[in-house]
PyMOL Python script that loads the backbone (N, CA, C, O; Angstrom):
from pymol import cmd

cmd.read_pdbstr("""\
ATOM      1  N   UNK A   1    -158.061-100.613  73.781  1.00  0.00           N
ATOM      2  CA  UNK A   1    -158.494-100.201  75.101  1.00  0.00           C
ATOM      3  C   UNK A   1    -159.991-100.471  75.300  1.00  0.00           C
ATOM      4  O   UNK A   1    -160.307-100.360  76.485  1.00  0.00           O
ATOM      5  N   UNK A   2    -160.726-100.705  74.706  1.00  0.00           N
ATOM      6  CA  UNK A   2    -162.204-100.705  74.430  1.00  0.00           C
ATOM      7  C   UNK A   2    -162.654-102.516  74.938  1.00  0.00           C
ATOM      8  O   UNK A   2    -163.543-102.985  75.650  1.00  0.00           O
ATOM      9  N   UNK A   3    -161.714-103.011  74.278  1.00  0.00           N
ATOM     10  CA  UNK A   3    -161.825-104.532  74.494  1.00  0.00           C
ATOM     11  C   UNK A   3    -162.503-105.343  73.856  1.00  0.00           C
ATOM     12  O   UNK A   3    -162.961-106.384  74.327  1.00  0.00           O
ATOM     13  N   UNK A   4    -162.731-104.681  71.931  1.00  0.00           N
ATOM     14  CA  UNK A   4    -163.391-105.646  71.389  1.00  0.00           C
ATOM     15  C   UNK A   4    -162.650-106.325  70.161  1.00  0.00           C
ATOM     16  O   UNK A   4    -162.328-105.934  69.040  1.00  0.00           O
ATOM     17  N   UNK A   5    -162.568-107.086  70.611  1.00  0.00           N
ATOM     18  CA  UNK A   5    -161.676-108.496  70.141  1.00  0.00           C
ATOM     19  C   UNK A   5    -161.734-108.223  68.488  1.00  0.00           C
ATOM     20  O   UNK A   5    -160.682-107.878  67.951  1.00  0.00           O
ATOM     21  N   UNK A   6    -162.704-108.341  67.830  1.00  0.00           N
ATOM     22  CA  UNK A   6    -163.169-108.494  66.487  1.00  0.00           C
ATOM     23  C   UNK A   6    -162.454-107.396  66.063  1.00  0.00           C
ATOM     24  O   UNK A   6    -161.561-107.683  65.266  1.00  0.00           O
ATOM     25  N   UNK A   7    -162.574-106.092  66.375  1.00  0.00           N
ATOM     26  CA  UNK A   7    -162.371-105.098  66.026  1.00  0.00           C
ATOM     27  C   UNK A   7    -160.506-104.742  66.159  1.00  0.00           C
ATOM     28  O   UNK A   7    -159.896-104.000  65.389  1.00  0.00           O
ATOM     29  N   UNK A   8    -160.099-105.248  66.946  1.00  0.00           N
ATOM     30  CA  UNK A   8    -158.738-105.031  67.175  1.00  0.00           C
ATOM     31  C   UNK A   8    -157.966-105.810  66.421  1.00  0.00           C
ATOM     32  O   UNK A   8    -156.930-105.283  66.014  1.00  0.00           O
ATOM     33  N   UNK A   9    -158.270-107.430  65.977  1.00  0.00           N
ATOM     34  CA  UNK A   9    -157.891-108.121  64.956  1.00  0.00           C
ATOM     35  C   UNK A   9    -158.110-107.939  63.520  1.00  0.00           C
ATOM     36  O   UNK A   9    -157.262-108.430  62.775  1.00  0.00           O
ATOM     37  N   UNK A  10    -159.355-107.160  62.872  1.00  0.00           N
ATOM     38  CA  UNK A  10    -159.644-107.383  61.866  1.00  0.00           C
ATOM     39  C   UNK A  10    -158.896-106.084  60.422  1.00  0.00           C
ATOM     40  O   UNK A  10    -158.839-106.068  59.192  1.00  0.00           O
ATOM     41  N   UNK A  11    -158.420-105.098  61.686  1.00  0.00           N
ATOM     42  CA  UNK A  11    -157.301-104.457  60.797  1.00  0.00           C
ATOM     43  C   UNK A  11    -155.968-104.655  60.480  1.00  0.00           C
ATOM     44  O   UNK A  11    -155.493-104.220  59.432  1.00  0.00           O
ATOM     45  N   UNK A  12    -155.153-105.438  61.515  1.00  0.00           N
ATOM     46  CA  UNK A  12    -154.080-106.431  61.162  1.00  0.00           C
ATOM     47  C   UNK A  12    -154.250-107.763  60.430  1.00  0.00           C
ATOM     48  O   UNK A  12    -153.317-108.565  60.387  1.00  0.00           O
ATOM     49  N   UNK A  13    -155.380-107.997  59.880  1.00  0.00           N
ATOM     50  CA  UNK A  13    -155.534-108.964  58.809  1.00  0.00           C
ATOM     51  C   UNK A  13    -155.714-108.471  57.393  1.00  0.00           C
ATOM     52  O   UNK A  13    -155.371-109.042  56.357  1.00  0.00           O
ATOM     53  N   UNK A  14    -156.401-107.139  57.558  1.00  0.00           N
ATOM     54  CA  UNK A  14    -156.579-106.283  56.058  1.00  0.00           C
ATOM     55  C   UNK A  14    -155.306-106.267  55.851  1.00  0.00           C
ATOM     56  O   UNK A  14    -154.910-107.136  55.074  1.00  0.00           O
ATOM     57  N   UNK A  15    -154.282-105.350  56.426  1.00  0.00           N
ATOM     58  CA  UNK A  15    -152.986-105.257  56.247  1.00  0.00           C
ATOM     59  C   UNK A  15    -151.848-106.203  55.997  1.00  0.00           C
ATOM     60  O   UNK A  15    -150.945-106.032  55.178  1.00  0.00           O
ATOM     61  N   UNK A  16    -151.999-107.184  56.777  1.00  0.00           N
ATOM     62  CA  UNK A  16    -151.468-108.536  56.556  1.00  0.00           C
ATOM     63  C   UNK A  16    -151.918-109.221  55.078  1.00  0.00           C
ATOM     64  O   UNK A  16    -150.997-109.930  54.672  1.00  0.00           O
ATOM     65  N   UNK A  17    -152.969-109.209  54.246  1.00  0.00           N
ATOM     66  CA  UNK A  17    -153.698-109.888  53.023  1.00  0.00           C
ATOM     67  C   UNK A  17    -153.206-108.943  52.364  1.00  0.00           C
ATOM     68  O   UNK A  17    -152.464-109.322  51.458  1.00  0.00           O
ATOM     69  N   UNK A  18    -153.399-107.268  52.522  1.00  0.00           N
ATOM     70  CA  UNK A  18    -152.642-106.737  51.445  1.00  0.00           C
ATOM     71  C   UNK A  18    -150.987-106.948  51.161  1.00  0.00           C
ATOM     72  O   UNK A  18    -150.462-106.101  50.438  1.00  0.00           O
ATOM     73  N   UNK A  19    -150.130-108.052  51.700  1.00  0.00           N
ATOM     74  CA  UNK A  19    -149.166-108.137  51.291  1.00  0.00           C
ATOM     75  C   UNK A  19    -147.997-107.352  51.992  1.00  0.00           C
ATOM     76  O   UNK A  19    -146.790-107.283  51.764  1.00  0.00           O
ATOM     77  N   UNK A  20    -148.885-106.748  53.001  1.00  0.00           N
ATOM     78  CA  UNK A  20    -147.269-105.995  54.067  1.00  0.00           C
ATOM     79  C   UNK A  20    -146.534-107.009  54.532  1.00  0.00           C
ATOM     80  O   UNK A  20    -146.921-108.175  54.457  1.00  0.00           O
ATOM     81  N   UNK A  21    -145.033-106.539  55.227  1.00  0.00           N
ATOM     82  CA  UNK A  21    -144.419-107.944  55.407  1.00  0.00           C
ATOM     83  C   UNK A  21    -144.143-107.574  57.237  1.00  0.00           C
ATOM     84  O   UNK A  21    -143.541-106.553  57.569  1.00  0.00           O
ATOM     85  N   UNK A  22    -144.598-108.411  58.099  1.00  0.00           N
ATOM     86  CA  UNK A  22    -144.529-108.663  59.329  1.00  0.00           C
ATOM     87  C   UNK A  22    -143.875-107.681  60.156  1.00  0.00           C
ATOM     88  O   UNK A  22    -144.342-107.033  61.092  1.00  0.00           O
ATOM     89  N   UNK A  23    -142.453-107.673  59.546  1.00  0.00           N
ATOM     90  CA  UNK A  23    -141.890-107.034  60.123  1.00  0.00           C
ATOM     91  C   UNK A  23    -142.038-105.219  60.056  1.00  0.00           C
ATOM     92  O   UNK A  23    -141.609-104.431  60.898  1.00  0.00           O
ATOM     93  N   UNK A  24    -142.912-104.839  58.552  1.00  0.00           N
ATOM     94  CA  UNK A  24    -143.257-103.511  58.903  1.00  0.00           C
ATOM     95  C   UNK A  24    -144.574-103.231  59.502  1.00  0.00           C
ATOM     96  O   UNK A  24    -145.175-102.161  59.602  1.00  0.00           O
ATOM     97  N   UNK A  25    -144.968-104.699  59.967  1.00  0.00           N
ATOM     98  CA  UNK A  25    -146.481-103.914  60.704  1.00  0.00           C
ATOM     99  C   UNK A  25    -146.008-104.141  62.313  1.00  0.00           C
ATOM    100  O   UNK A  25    -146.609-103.762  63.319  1.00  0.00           O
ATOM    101  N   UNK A  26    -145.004-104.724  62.243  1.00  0.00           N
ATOM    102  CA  UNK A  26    -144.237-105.345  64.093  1.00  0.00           C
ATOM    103  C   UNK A  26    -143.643-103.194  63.854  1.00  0.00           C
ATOM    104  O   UNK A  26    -144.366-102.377  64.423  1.00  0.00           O
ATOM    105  N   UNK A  27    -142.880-102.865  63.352  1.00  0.00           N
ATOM    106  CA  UNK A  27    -142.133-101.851  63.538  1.00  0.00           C
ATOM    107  C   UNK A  27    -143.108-100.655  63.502  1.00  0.00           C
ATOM    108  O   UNK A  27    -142.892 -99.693  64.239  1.00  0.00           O
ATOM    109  N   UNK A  28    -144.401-100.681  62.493  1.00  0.00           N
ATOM    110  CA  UNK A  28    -145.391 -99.752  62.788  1.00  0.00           C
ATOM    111  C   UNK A  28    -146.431 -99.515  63.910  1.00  0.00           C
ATOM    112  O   UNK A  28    -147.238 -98.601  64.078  1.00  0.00           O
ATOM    113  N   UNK A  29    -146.080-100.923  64.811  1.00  0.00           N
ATOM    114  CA  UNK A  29    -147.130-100.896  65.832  1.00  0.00           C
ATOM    115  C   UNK A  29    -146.097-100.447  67.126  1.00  0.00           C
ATOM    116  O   UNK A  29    -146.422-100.294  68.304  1.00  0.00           O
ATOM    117  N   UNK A  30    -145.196-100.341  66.715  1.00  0.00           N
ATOM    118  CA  UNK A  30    -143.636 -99.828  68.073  1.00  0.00           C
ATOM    119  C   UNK A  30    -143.756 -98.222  68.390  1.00  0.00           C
ATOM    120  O   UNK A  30    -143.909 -97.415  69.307  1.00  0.00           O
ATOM    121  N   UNK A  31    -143.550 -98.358  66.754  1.00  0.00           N
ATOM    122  CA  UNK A  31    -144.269 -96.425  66.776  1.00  0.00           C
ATOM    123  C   UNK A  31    -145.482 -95.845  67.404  1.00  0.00           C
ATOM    124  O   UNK A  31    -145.584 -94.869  68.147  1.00  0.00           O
ATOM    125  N   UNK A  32    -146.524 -96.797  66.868  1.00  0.00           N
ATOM    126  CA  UNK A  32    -147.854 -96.511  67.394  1.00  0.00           C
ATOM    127  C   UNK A  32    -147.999 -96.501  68.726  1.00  0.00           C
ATOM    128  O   UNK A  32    -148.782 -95.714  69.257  1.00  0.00           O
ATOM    129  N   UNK A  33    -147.069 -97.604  69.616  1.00  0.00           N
ATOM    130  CA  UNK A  33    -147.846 -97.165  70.701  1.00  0.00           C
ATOM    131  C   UNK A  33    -146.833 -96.477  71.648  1.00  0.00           C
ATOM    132  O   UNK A  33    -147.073 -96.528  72.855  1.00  0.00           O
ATOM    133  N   UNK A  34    -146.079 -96.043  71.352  1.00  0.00           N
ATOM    134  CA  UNK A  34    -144.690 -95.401  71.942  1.00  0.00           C
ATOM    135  C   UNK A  34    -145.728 -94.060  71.973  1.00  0.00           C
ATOM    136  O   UNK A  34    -145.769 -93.534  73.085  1.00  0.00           O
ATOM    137  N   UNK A  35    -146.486 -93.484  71.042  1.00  0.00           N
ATOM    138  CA  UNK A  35    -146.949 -92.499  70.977  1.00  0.00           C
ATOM    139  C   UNK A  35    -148.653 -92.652  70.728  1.00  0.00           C
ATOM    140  O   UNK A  35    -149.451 -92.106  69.967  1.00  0.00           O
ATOM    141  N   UNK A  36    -148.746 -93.623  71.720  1.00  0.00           N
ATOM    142  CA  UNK A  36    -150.695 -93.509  71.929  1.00  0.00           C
ATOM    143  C   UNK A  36    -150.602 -93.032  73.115  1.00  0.00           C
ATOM    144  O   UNK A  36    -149.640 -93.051  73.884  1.00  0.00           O
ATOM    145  N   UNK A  37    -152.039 -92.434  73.289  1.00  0.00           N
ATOM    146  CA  UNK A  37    -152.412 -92.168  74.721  1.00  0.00           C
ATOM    147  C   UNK A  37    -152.828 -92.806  76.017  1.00  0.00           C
ATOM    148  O   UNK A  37    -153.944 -92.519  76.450  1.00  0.00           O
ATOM    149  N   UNK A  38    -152.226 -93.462  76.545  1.00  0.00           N
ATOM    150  CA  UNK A  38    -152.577 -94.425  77.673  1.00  0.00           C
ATOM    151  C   UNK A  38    -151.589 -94.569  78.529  1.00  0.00           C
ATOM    152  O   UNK A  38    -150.473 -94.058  78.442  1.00  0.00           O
ATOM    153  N   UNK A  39    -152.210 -95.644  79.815  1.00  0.00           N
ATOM    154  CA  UNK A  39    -151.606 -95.224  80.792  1.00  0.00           C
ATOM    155  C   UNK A  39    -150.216 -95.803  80.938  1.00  0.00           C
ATOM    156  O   UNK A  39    -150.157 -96.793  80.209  1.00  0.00           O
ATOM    157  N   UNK A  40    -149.030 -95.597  81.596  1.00  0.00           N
ATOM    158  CA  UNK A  40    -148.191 -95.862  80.957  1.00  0.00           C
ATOM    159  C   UNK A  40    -147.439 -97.905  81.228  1.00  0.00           C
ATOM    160  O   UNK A  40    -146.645 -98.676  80.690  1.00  0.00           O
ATOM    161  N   UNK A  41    -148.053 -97.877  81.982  1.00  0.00           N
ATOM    162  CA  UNK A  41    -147.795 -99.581  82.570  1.00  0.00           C
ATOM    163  C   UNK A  41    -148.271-100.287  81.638  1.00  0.00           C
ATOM    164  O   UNK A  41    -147.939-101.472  81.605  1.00  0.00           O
ATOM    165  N   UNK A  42    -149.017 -99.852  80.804  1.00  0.00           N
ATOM    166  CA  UNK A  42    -149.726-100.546  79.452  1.00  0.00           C
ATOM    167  C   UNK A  42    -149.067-100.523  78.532  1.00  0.00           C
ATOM    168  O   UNK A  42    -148.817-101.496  77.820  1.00  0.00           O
ATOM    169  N   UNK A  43    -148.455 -98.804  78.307  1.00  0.00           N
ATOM    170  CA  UNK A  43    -147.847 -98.940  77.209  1.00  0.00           C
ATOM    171  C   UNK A  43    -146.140 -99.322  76.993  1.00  0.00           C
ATOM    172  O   UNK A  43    -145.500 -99.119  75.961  1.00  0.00           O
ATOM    173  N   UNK A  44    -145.540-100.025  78.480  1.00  0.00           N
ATOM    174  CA  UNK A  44    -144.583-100.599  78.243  1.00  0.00           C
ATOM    175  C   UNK A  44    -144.812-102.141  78.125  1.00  0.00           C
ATOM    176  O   UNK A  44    -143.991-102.918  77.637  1.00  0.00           O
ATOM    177  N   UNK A  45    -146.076-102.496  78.651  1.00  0.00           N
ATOM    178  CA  UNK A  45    -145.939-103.960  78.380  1.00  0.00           C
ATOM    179  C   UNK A  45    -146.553-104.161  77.018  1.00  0.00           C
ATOM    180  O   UNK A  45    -146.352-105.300  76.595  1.00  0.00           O
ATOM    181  N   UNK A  46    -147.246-103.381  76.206  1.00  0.00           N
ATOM    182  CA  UNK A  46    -147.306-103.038  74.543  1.00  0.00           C
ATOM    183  C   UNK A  46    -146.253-103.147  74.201  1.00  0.00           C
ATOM    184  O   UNK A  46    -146.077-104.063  73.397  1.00  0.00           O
ATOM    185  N   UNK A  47    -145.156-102.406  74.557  1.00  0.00           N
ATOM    186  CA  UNK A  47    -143.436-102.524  74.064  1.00  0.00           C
ATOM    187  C   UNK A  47    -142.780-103.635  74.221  1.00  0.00           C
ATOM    188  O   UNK A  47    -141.892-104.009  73.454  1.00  0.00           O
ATOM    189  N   UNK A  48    -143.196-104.299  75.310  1.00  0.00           N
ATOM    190  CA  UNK A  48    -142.100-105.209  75.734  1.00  0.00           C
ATOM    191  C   UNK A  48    -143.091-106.682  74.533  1.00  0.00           C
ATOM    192  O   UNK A  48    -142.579-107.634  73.945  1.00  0.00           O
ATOM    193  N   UNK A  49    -143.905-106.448  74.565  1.00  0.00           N
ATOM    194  CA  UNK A  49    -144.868-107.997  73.467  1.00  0.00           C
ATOM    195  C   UNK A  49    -144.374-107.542  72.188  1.00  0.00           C
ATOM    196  O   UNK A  49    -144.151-108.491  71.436  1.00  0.00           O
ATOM    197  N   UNK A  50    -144.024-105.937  71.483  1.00  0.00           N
ATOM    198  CA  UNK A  50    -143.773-105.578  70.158  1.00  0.00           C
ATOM    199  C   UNK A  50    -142.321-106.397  70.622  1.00  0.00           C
ATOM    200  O   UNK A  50    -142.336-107.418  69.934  1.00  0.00           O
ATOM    201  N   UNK A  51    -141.513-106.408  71.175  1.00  0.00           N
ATOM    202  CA  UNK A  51    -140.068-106.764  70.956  1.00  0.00           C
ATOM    203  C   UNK A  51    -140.332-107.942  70.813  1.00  0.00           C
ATOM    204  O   UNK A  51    -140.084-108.306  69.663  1.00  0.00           O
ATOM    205  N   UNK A  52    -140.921-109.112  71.769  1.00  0.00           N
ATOM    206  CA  UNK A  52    -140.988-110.242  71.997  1.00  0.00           C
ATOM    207  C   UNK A  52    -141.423-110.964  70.461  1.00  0.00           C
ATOM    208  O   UNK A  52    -140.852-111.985  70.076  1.00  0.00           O
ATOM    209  N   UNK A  53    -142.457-110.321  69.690  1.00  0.00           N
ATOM    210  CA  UNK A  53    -142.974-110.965  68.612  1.00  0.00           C
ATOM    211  C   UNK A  53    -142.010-110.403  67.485  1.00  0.00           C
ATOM    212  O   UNK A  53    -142.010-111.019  66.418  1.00  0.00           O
ATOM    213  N   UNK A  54    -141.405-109.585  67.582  1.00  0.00           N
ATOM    214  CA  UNK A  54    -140.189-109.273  66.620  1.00  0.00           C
ATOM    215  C   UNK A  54    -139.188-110.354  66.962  1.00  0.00           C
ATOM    216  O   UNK A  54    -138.986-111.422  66.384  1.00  0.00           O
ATOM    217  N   UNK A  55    -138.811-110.019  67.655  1.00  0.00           N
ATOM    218  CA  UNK A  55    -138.059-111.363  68.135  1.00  0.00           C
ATOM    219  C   UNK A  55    -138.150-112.827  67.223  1.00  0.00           C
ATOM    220  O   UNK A  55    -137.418-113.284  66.346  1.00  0.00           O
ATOM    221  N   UNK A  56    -139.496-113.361  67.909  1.00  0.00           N
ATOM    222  CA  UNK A  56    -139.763-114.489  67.379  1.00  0.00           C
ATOM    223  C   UNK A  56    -140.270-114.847  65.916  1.00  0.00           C
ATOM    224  O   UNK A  56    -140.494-115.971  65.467  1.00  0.00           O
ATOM    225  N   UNK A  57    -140.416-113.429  65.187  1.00  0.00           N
ATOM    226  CA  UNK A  57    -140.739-113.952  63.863  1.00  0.00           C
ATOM    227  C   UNK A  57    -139.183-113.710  63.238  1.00  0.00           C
ATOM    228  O   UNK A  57    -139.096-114.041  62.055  1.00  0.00           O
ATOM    229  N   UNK A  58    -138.181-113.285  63.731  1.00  0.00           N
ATOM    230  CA  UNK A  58    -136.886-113.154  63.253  1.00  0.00           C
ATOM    231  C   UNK A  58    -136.533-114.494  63.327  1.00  0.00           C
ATOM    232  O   UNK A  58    -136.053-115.046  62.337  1.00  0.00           O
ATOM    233  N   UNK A  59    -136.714-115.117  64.411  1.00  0.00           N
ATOM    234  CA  UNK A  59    -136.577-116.666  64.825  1.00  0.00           C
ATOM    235  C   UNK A  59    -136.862-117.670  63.586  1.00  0.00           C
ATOM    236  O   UNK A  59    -136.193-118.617  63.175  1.00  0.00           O
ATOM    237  N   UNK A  60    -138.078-117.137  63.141  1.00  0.00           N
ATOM    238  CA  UNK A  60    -138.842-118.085  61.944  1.00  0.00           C
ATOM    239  C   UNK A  60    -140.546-118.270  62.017  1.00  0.00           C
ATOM    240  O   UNK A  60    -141.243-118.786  61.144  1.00  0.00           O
ATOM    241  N   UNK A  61    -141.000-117.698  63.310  1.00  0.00           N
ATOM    242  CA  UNK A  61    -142.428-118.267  63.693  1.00  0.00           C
ATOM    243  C   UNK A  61    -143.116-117.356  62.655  1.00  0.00           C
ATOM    244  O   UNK A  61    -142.693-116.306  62.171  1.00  0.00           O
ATOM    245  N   UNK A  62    -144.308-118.023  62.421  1.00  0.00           N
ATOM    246  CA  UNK A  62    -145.893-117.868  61.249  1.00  0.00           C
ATOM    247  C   UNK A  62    -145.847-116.103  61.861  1.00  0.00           C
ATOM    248  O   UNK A  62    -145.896-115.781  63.048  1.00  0.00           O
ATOM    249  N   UNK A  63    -145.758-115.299  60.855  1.00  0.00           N
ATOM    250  CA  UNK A  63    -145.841-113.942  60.817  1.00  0.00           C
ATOM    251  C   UNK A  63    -147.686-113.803  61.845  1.00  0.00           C
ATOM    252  O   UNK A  63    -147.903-113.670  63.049  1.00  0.00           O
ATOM    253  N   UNK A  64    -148.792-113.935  60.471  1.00  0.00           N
ATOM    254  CA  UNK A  64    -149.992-113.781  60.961  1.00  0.00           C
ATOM    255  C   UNK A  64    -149.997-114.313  62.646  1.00  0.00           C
ATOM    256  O   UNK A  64    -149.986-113.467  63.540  1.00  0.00           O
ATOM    257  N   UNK A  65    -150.011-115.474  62.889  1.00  0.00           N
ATOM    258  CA  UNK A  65    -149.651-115.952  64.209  1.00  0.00           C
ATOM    259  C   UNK A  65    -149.542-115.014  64.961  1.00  0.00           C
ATOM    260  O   UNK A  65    -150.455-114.549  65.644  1.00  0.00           O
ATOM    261  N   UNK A  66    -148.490-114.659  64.922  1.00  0.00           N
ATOM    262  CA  UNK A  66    -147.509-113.788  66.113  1.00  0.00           C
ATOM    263  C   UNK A  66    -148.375-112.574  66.308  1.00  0.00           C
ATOM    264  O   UNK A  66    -148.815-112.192  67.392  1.00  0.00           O
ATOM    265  N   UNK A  67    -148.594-111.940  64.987  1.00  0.00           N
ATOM    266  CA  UNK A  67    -149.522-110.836  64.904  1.00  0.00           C
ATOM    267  C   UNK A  67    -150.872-110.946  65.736  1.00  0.00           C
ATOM    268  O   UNK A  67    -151.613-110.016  66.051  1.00  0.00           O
ATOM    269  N   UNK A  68    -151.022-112.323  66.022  1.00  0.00           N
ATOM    270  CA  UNK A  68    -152.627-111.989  66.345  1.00  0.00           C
ATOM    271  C   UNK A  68    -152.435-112.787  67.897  1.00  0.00           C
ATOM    272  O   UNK A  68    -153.426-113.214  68.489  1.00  0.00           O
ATOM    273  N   UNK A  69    -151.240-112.906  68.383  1.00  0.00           N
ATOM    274  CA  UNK A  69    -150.800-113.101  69.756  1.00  0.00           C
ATOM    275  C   UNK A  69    -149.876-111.531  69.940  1.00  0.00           C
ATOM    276  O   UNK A  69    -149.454-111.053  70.993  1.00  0.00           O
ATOM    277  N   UNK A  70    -149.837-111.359  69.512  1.00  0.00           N
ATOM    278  CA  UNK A  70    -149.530-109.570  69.853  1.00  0.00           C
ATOM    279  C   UNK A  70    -150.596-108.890  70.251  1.00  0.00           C
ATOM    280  O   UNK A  70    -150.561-108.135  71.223  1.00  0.00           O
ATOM    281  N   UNK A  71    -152.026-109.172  69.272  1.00  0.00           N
ATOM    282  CA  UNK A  71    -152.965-108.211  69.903  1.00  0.00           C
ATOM    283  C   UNK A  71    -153.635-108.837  70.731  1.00  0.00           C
ATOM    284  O   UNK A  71    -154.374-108.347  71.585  1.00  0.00           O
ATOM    285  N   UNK A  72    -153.438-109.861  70.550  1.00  0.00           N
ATOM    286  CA  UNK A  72    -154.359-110.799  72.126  1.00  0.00           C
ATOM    287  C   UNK A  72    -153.643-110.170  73.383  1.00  0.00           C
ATOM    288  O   UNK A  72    -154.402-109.694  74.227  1.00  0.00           O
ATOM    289  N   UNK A  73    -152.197-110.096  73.643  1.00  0.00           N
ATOM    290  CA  UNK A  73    -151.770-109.784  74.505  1.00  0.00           C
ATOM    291  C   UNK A  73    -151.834-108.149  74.817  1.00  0.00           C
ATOM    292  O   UNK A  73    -151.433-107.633  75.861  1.00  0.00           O
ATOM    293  N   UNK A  74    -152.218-107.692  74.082  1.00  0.00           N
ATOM    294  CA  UNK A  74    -152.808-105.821  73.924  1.00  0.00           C
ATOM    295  C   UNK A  74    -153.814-105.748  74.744  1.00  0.00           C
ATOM    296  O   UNK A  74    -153.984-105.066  75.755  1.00  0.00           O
ATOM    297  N   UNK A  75    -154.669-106.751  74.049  1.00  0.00           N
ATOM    298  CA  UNK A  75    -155.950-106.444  74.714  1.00  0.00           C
ATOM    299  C   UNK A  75    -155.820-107.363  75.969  1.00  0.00           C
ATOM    300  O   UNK A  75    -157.007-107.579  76.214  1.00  0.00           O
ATOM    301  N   UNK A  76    -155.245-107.901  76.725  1.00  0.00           N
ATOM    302  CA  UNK A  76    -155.510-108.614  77.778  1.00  0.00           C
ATOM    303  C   UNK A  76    -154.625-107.684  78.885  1.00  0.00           C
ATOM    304  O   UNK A  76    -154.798-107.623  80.103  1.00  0.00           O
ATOM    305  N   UNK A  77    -153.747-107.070  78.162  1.00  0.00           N
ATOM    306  CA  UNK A  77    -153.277-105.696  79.362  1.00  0.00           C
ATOM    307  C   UNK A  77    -154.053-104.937  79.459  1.00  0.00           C
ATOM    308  O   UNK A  77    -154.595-104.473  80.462  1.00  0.00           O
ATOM    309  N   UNK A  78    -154.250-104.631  77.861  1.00  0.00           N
ATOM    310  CA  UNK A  78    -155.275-103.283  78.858  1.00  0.00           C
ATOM    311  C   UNK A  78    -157.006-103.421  79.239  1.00  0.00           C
ATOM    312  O   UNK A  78    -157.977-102.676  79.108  1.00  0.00           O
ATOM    313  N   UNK A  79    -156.793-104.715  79.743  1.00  0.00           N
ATOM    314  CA  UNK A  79    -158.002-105.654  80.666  1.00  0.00           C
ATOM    315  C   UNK A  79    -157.872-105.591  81.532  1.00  0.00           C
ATOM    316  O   UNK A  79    -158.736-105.265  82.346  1.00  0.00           O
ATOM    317  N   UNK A  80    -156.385-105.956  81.850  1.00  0.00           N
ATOM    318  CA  UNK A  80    -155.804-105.988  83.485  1.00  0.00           C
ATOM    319  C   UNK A  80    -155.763-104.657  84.299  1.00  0.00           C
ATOM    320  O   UNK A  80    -155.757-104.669  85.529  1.00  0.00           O
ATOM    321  N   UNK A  81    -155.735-103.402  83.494  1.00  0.00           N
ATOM    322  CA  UNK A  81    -155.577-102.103  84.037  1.00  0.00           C
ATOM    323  C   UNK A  81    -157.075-101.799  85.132  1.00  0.00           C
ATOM    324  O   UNK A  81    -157.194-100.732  85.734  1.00  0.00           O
TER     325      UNK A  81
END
""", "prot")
cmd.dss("prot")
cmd.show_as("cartoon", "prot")
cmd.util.cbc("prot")
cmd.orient("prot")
């Protein structure tokens, strides 16, 4: 919500290098924002990009990738608000 880029990417890369696997940081970020505080037009289009990149790494696409077009698209909603 803040809108700084560096900062919103650089903890899904710690997590990602320590060896988590995609799909439990796609399913931990479903949780997370099902139950963050914000407004709520944000936090369904948060939901609807967690499905979309679950989706597509089920497909086969580059885990990190997806991950860091997930939070691009985080932060560009809650830009638009």
């Amino acid at each position: 919500m803040k809108q700084d880029w560096e900062a919103a990417f650089k903890p899904v890369h710690e997590i990602w290098k320590q060896g988590y696997s995609t799909t439990d940081i796609i399913t931990t970020f479903a949780r997370v924002v099902k139950n963050f505080e914000c407004p709520e037009n944000i936090k369904l289009e948060w939901l609807k990009e967690v499905g979309l990149v679950h989706m597509r790494v089920n497909a086969g696409a580059h885990g990190l990738l997806q991950l860091d077009a997930m939070v691009s698209k985080f932060l560009m909603a809650a830009k638009a608000q």
